[in-house]
N, C-alpha and C positions, 0 to 999 in steps of 0.2 A: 504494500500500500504506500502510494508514495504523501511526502508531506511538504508545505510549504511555508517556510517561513516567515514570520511576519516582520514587515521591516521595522528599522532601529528608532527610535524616537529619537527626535534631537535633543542633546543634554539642554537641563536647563540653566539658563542664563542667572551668572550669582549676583546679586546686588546688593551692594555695601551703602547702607542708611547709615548716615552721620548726622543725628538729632540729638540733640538734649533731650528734650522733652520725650519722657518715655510714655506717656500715653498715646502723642501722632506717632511716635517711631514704632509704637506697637500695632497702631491701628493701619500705618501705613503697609507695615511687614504682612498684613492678616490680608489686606488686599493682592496684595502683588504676589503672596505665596498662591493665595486662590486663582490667577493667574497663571500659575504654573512657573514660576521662578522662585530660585533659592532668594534667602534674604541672611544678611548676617548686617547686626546692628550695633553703631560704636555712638558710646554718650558723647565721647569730646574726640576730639583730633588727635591728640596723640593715640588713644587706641586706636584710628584708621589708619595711621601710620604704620601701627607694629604690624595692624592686621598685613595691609595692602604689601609691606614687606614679601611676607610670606604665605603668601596665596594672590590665586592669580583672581581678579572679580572683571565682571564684563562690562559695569559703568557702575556707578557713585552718585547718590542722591544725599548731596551737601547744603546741611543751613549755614547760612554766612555766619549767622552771632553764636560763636560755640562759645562754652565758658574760660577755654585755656588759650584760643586765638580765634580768629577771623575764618570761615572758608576760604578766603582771597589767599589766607597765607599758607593756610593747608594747601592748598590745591600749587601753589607756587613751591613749598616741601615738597612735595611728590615729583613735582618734575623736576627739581634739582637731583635726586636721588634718582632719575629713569624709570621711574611708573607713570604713565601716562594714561591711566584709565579713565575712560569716558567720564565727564559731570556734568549731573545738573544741580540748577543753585535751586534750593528753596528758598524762601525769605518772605516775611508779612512786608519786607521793604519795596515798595514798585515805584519808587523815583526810576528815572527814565537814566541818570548818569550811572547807578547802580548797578542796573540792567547790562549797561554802555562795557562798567568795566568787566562784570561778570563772562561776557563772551570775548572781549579782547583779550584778553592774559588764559583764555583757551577754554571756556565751558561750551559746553554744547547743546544746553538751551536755560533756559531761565525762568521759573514758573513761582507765581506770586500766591501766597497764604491769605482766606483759603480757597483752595481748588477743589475740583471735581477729581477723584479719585479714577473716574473712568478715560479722561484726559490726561492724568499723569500717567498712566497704564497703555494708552496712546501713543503720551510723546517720550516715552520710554522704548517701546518700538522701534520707534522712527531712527534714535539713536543708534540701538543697537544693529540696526541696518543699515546704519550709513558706516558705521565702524567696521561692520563685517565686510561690505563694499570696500571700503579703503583699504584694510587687510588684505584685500585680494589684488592686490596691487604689489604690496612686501613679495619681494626677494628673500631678502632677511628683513631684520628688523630695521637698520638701517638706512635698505636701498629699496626702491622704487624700481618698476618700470619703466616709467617715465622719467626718471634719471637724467642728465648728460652725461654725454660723458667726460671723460677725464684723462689726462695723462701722469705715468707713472713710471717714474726710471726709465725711461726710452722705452715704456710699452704703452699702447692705448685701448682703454678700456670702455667698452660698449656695454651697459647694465642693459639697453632696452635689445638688444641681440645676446648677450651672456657669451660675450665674446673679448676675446684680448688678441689684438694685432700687435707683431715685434715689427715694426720697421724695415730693422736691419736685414733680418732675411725675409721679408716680407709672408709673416709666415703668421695667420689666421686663424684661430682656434677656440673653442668652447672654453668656459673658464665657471667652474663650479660657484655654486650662490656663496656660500662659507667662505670661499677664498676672494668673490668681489665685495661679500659684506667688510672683511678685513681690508682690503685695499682701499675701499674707500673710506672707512674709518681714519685707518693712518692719513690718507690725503687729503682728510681733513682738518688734523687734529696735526699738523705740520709743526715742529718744534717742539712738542708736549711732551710729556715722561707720560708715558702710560700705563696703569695698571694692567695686570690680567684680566681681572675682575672687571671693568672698564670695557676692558673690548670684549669680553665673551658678553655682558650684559648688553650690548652696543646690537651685536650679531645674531647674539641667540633669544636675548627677549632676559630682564629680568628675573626671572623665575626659572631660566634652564638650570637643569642637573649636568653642567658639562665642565669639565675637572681641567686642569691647567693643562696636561697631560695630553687631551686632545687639541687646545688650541696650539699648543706645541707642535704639534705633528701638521696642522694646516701649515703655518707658518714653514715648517720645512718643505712642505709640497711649493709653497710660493717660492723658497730662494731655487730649490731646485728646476723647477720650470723657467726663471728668468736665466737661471746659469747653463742652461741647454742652451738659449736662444743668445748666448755671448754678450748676453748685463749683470753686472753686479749692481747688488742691494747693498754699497759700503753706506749708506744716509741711514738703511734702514737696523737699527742697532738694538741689542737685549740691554736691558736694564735691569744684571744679576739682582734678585731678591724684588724685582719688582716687576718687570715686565718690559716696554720696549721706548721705541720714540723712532720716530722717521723725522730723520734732519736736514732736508736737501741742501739748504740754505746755510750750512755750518755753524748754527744760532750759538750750538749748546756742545761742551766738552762732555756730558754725561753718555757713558755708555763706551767710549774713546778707548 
């Protein structure tokens, strides 16, 4: 007798409530779980800090007036540290400059107190579909399709074909996401002493399980593939006990 499986339901979407007030943070939670989303709920900011640390959440429903800071400054923490999870601001505040700064410095939408439950549940949607949409764009975490490209130690680097031309032998070829998410890292970050930590977070998102160990072994596939094609990486240098630094420009004696 044959059988057929039924297919996989989509996980659901976790959302990180950052309210004081535990009555809406509870009432809010009771809606959106009934909706079919997880909810995990921080009274002040720094607990969404430690959380968002250590788990990955799919957007942030942030009140501006927490009691140990501002959401403006929460939300500016996180992206100094590379968590860039979706937000939106809640707030009883709907001055229009409020609003202004709330999506400037990167929220992605802004819904004034109080609202319709069945609206925040909407434009919670909305969000997590345009983030998914963008996603789908990531190479890695750092590069784009839409990318330029760029030049590197006398090779040129193509993110929207995943391709690296050598010039010199004129010679054309595939170039894996992991090792253009690092290239373009470094050719970014020109001069910098760079952590491990830094650039696996850069490439692999955050929240990856990927040990020093393996960005190691990228990094040797990259010297090795320019030193077939007769370039040396001498700019691009280890920084024992810490990690590297790409120095075209001879800024910095670190790594020498």
């Amino acid at each position: 007798m044959s059988t057929t499986s039924s297919p996989r339901s989509a996980p659901k979407p976790l959302i990180v409530i950052v309210e004081d007030e535990p009555a809406l943070a509870g009432l809010i939670a009771t809606h959106l779980e009934n909706a079919g989303m997880h909810v995990q709920i921080c009274n002040r900011g720094e607990h969404a800090v430690k959380f968002l640390k250590r788990n990955f959440a799919n957007l942030m429903l942030l009140d501006i007036n927490l009691p140990d800071q501002s959401g403006f400054a929460l939300l500016d923490e996180l992206k100094k540290t590379g968590i860039t999870v979706p937000a939106i601001f809640l707030t009883g505040n709907d001055e229009e400059a409020s609003k202004l700064r709330a999506l400037d410095m990167g929220g992605d939408d802004y819904i004034t107190k109080p609202f319709s439950y069945a609206e925040l549940i909407a434009r919670i949607n909305a969000v997590l579909r345009r983030a998914e949409s963008a996603a789908d764009q990531n190479l890695t975490k750092n590069v784009k399709v839409s990318d330029d490209p760029f030049d590197f130690c006398g090779a040129h680097i193509n993110p929207p074909r995943l391709e690296i031309t050598f010039p010199r032998d004129k010679a054309t070829m595939n170039i894996g996401r992991k090792e253009l998410g690092i290239l373009a890292y470094l050719h970014a970050h020109q001069g910098e002493v760079i952590t491990r930590q830094a650039l696996i977070h850069s490439v692999w998102g955050i929240h990856a399980d990927v040990k020093s160990r393996s960005l190691d072994q990228y990094i040797v596939k990259i010297r090795e593939l320019f030193a077939e094609h007769g370039l040396k990486l001498d700019s691009f240098r280890t920084v024992h006990g810490i990690g590297y630094i790409f120095d075209p420009k001879g800024v910095s004696n670190v790594g020498v």
